[in-house]
C-alpha positions as CSV (number, residue, x, y, z in Angstrom):
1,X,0.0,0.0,0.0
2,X,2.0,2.8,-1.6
3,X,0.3,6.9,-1.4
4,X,1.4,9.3,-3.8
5,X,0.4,12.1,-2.2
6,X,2.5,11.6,1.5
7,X,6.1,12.6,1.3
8,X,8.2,9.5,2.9
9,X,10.7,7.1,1.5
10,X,10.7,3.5,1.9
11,X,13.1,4.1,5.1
12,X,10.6,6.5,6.6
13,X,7.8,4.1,6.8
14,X,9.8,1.3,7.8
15,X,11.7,3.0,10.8
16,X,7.8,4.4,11.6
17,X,6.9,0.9,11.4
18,X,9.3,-0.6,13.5
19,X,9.1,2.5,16.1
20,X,4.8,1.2,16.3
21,X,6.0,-2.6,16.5
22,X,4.0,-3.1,13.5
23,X,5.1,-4.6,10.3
24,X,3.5,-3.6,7.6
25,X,1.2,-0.2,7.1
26,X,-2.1,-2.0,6.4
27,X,-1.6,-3.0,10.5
28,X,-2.5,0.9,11.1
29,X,-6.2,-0.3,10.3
30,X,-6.2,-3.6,12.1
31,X,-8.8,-2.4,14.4
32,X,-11.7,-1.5,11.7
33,X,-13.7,-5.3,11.5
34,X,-12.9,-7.2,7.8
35,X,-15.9,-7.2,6.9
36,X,-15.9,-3.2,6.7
37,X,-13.0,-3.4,4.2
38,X,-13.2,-3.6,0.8
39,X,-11.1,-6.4,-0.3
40,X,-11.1,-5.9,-4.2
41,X,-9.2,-2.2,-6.0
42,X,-10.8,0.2,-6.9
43,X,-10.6,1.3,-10.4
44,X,-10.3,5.0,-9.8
45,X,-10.0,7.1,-12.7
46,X,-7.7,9.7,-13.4
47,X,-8.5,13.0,-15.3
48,X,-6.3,16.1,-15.6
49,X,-7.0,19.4,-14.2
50,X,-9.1,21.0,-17.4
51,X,-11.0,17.5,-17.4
52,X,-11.9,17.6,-13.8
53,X,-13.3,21.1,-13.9
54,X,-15.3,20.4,-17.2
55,X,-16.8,17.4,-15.3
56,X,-17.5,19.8,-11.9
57,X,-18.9,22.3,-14.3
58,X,-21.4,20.1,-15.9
59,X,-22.2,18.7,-12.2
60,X,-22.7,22.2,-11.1
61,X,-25.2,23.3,-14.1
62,X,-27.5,20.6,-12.9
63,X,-28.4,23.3,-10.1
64,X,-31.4,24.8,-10.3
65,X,-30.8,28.5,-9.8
66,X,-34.1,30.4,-9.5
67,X,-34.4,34.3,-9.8
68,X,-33.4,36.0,-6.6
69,X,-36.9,37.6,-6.7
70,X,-39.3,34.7,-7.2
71,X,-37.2,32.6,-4.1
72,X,-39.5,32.3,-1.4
73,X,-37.6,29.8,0.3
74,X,-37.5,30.2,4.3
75,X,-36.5,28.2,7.4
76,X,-33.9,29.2,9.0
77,X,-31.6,30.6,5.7
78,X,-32.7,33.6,4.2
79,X,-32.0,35.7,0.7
80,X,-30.9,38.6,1.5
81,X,-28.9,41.4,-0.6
82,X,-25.1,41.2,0.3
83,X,-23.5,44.9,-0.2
84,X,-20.1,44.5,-3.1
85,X,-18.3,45.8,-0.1
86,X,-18.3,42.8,2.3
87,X,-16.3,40.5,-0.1
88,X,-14.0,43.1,-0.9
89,X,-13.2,44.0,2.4
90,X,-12.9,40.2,4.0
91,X,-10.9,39.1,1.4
92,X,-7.7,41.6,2.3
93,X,-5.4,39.2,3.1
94,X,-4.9,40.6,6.9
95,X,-8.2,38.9,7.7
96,X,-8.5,35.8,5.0
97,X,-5.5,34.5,6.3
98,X,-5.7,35.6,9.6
99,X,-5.1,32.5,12.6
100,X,-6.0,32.8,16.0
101,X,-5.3,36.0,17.7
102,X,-3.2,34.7,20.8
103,X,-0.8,37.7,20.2
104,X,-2.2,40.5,20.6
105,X,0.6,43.1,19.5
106,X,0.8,41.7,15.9
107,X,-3.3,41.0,16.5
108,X,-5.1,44.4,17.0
109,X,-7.1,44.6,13.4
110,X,-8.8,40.9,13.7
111,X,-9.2,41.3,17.8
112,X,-11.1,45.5,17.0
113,X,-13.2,43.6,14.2
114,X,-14.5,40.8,16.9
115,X,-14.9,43.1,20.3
116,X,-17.0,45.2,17.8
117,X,-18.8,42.3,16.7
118,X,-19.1,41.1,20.2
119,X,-20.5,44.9,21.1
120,X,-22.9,44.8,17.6
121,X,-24.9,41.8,18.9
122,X,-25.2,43.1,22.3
123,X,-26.8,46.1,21.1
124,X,-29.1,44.1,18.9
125,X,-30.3,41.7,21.1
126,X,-30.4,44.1,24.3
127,X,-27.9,41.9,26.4
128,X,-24.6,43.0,28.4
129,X,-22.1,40.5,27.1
130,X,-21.8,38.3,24.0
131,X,-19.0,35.7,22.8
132,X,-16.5,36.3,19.9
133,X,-19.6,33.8,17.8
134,X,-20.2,30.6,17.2
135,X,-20.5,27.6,14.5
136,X,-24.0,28.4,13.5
137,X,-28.0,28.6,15.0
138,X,-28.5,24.8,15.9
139,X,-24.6,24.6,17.9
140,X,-25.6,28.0,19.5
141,X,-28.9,26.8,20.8
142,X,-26.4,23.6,22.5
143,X,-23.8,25.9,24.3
144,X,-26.7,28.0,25.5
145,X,-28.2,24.9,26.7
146,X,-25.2,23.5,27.7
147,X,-24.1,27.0,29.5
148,X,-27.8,27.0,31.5
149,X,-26.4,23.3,32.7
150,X,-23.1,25.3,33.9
151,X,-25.3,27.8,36.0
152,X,-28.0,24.9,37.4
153,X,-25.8,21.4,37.7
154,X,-28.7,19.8,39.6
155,X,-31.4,20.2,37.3
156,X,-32.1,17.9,34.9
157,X,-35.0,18.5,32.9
158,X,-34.6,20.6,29.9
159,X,-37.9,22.3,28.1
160,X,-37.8,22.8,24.3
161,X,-40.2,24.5,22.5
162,X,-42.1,22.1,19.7
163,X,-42.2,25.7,17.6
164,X,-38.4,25.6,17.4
165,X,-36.9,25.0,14.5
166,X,-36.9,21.4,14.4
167,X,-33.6,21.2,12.8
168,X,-31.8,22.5,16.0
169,X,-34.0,20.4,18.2
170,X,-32.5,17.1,16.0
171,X,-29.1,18.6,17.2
172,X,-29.6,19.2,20.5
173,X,-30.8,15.8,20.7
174,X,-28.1,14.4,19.4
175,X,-25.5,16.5,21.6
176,X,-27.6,15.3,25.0
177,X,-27.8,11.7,24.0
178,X,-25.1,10.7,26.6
179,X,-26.1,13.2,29.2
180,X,-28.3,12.4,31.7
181,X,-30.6,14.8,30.9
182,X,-34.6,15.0,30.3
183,X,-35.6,16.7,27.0
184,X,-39.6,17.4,27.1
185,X,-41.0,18.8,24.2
186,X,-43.6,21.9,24.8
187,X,-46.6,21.2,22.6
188,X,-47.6,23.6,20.6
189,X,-51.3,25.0,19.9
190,X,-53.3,24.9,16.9
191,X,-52.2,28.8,16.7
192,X,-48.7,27.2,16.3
193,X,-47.4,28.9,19.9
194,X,-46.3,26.8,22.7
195,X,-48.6,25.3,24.7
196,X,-48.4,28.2,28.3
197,X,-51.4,25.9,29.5
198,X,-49.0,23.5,29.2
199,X,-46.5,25.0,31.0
200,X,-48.2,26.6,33.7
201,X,-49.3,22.8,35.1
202,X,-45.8,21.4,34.3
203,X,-43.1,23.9,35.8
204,X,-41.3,22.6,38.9
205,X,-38.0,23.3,40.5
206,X,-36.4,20.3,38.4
207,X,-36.6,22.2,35.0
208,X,-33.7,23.5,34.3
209,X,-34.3,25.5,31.0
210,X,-36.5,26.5,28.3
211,X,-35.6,27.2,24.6
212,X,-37.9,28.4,22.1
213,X,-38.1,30.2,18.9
214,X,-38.1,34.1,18.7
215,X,-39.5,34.4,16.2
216,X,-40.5,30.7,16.1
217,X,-40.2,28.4,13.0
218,X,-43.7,29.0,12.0
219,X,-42.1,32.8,11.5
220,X,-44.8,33.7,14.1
221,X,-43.7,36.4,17.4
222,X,-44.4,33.9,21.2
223,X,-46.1,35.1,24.0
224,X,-42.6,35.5,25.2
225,X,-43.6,37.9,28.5
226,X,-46.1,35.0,29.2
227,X,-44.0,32.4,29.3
228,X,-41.3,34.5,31.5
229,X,-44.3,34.7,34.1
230,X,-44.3,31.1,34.7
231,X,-40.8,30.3,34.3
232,X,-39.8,32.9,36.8
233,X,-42.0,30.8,39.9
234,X,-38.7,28.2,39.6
235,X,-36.2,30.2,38.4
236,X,-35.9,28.2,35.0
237,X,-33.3,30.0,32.5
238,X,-35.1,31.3,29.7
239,X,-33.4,31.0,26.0
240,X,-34.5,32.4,23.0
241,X,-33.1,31.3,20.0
242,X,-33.7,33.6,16.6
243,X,-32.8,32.1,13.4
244,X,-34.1,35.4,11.5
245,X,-31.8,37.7,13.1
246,X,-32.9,40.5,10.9
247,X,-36.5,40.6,12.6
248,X,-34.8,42.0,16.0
249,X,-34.4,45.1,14.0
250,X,-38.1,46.4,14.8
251,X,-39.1,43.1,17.6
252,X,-38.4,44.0,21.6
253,X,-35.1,42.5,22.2
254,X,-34.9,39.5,24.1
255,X,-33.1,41.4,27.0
256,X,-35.7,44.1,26.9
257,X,-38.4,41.1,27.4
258,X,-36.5,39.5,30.8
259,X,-34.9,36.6,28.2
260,X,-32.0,35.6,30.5
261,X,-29.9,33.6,27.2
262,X,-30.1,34.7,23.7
263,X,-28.7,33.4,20.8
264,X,-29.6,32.0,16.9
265,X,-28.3,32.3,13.9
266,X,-26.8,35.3,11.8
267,X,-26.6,34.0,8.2
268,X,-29.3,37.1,7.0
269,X,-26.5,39.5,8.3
270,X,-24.1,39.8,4.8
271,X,-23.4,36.0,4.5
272,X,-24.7,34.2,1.4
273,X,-26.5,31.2,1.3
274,X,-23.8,29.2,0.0
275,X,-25.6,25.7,-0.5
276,X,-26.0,26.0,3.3
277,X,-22.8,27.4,4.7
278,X,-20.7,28.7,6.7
279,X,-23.1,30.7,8.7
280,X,-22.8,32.1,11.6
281,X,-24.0,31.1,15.8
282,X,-24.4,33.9,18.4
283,X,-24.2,34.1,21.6
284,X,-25.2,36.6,24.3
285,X,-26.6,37.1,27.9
286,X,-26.5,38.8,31.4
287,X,-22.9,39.8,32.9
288,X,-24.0,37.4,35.5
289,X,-23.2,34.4,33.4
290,X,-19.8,35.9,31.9
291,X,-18.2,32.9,33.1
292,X,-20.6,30.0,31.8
293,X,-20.2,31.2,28.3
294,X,-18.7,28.9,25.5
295,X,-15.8,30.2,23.5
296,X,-13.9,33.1,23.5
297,X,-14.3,36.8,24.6
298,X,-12.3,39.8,23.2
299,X,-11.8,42.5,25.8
300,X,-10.8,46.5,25.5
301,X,-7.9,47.4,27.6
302,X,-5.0,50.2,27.5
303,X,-1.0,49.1,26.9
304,X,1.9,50.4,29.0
305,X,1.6,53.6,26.9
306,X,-2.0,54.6,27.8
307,X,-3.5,53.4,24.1
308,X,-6.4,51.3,23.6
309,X,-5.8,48.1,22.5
310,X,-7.8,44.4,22.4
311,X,-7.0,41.4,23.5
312,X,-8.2,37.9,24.6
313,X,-9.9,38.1,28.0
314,X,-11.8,35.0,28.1
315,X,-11.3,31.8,26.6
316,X,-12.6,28.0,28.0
317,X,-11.8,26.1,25.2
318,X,-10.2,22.8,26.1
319,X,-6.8,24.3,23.8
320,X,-5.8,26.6,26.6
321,X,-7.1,24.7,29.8
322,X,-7.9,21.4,31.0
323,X,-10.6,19.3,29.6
324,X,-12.6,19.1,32.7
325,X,-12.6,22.7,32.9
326,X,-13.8,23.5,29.4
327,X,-17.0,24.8,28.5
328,X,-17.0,24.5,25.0
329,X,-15.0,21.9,22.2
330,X,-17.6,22.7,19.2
331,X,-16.2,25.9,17.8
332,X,-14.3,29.0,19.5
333,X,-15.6,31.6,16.6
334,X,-16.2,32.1,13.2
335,X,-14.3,35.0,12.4
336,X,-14.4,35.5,8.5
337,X,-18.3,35.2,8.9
338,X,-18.5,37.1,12.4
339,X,-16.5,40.2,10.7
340,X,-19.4,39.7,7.3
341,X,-21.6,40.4,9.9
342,X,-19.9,43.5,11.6
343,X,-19.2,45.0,8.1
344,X,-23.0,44.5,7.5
345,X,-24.3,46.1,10.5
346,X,-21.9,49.2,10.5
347,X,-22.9,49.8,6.8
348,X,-26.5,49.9,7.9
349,X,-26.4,51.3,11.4
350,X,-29.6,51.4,13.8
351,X,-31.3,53.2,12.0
352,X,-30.6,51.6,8.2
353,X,-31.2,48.1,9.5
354,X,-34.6,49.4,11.2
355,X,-35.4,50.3,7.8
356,X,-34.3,47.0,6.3
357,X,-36.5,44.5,8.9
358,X,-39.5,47.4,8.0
359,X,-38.6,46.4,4.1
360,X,-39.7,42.5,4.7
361,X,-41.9,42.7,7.3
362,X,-44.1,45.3,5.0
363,X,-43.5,43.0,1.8
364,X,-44.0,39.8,3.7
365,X,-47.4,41.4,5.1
366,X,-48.2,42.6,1.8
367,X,-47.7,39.2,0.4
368,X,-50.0,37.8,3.6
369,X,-52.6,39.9,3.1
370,X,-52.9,38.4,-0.9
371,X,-53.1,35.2,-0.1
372,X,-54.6,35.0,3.5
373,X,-57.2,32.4,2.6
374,X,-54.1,30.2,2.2
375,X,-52.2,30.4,5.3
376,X,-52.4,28.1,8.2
377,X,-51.8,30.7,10.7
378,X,-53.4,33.9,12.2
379,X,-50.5,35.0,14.8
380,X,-48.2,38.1,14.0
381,X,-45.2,37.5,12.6
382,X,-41.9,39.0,11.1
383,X,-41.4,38.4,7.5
384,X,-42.2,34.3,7.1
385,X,-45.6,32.6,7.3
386,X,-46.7,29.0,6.6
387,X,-49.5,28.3,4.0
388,X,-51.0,25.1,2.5
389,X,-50.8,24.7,-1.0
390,X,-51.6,20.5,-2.9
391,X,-49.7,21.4,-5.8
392,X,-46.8,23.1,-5.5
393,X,-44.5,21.6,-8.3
394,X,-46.8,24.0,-10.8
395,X,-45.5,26.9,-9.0
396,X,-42.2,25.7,-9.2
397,X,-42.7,25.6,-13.7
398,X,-43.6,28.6,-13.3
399,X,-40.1,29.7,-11.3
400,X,-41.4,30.1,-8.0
401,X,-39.6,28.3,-4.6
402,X,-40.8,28.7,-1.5
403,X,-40.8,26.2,1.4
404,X,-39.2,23.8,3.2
405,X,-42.4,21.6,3.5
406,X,-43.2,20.9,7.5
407,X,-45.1,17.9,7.3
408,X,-41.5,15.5,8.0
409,X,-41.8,17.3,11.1
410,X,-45.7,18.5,12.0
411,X,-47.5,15.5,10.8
412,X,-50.6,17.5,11.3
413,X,-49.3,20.3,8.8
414,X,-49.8,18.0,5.7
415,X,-49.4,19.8,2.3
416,X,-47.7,23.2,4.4
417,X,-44.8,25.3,3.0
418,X,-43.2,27.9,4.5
419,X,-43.1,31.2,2.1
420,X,-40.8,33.7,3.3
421,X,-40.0,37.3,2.1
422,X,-37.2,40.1,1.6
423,X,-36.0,42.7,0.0
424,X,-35.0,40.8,-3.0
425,X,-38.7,40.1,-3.7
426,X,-40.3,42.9,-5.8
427,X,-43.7,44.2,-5.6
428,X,-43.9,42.5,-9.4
429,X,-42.9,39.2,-8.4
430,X,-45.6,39.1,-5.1
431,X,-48.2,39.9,-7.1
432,X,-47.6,37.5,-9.6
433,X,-46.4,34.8,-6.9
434,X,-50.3,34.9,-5.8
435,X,-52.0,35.7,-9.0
436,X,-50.5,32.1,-9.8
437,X,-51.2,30.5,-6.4
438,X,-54.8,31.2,-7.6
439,X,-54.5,29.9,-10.5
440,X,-53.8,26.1,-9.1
């Protein structure tokens, strides 16, 4: 078993070998079972470098690649404009090649860009301290869980909202598996909120935590100030996790509502879709909890001259202390993504990303109010609703996408697609969206 691609001679492997006790390389994979390996070669074919990308092309031009203003499609990613002026700026080599700030002196332009990140999405969601980011929405929604574990050890029953985006609720699933830890769903209503009925005859001093969506996967605001109410008679951590980040732009931020954790994801904040990623997690909460968050923390201090000047305050990842003591092993920060989205914010400013969240919610409302007799939901929401069409593949001829379909996870919600709506759906392509919605 010879490979081309790693650089050792014959005497390399074999004083490797001996130095293992092993005789022979194929004994490096005498643990996987035989009947795992494949026995017979494998005719691999070779192609040169203009082949290969004539054969990636024609794979890629199988994509279907709808026109920005007739994509509906919600869920948790959203199309949104991104300004010329993000890629530009992200790709100067200072911060595309950029590694891990541990010294500060030759550090100060990636370390500015992630304390005013860190200082962006506190503003925004109305908290006192935030990390330096995370891997995306769904991880977020586990170190927030996982931090409220930090804070209560002794409780072990965790409350997730059913009207959370089911996607992070597979995740945190999966990340609790091998914890000893109770994971209770809160029902939702047939107004697709959760269930406070439910709540309110359930709460005990053994919850731990409650996560829900803000808005919620259905695109619809919670009774959020409701749900505090009952939560507070225990003490149970609230977390609100917001996977349309634009919609705090004109909602009450989840500070300003009592919400003790907030995080989601950022994607809608000058990152593409990207076939799904990288996207962007954030984190934030009360001061009080500084030291349960995951990750890493930029601080602002002053150097032996008197000048401002950043560096790494916090950071409980398992590289720069023990295991046991770590509070996160998932992802420090994403900091390519984390600046997109600090490039995006200062471009708008309060008052320009107001204006932007007014943009979709008015279009998204105008888009509501045409097709009402189709939705499956009377609640207020941001700029995503959920309707129920039989048919939607004649849509789709017609180069309309919208979705993703709900019924995998809401049985009960057969034949329901989200439809969700920005800025890059004109007044033209709404009207004509319905007009043919009418037509099926």
């Amino acid at each position: 078993m010879k490979n081309p691609f790693v650089c050792l001679s014959e005497k390399d492997i074999s004083d490797i070998l001996s130095f293992l006790n092993l005789k022979k390389i194929e004994d490096l994979f005498s643990h996987i079972p035989e009947n795992l390996k494949i026995s017979e070669n494998i005719d691999l074919k070779t192609y040169s470098e203009q082949q290969t990308f004539e054969i990636i092309e024609n794979i890629s031009n199988k994509n279907i690649l709808p026109e920005p203003s007739k994509t509906f499609i919600g869920g948790g990613a959203y199309n949104h404009y991104v300004p010329a002026v993000i890629d530009h700026l992200v790709e100067r080599s200072e911060f595309l090649t950029s590694y891990t700030p541990y010294q500060p002196e030759v550090s100060q332009g990636t370390l500015q860009a992630i304390f005013e990140f860190q200082t962006l999405i506190c503003q925004l969601t109305g908290m006192e301290t935030s990390n330096a980011s995370l891997y995306d929405g769904a991880t977020a929604l586990v170190e927030a869980v996982f931090m409220a574990t930090r804070i209560y050890p002794e409780r072990k029953e965790i409350w997730v909202a059913e009207t959370l985006n089911p996607e992070y609720r597979d995740v945190l699933k999966t990340y609790l598996q091998n914890f000893d830890y109770k994971l209770k769903t809160v029902p939702k209503t047939k107004e697709g909120i959760f269930d406070l009925k439910w709540m309110e005859k359930n709460i005990s001093k053994d919850v731990l935590c409650f996560a829900f969506g803000y808005p919620n996967y259905f695109g619809i605001i919670e009774p959020v100030k409701e749900a505090l109410k009952i939560l507070e008679k225990e003490k149970v951590i609230s977390i609100s996790s917001t996977s349309e980040v634009l919609s705090l732009g004109i909602l009450k931020s989840p500070g300003e509502l009592g919400v003790e954790i907030c995080c989601g994801e950022a994607q809608s904040l000058g990152i593409p879709l990207t076939f799904g990623g990288p996207y962007l997690g954030f984190l934030s909460t009360k001061e009080t909890h500084l030291r349960k968050m995951p990750g890493r923390i930029v601080g602002e201090t002053e150097d032996k001259e008197g000048k401002r000047g950043y560096v790494l305050t916090i950071s409980t990842r398992e590289q720069h202390i023990r295991r046991e003591k770590a509070t996160s092993n998932i992802c420090t920060n994403q900091s390519l993504c984390a600046l997109r989205a600090c490039i995006f914010m200062s471009l708008l400013g309060k008052d320009g990303f107001r204006e932007l969240a007014l943009i979709n919610a008015k279009r998204s409302y105008g888009l509501y109010n045409l097709i009402k007799k189709y939705a499956v939901f009377d609640k207020p929401f941001f700029n995503e609703f959920l309707i129920k069409v039989k048919d939607p593949k004649k849509l789709n001829k017609k180069g309309f996408y919208f979705g993703p379909p709900v019924e995998n996870y809401f049985p009960d919600l057969k034949n329901s697609y989200l439809v969700a709506v920005t800025e890059l759906n004109k007044k033209e392509s709404i009207e004509e969206f319905a007009a043919s919605l009418e037509e099926l």
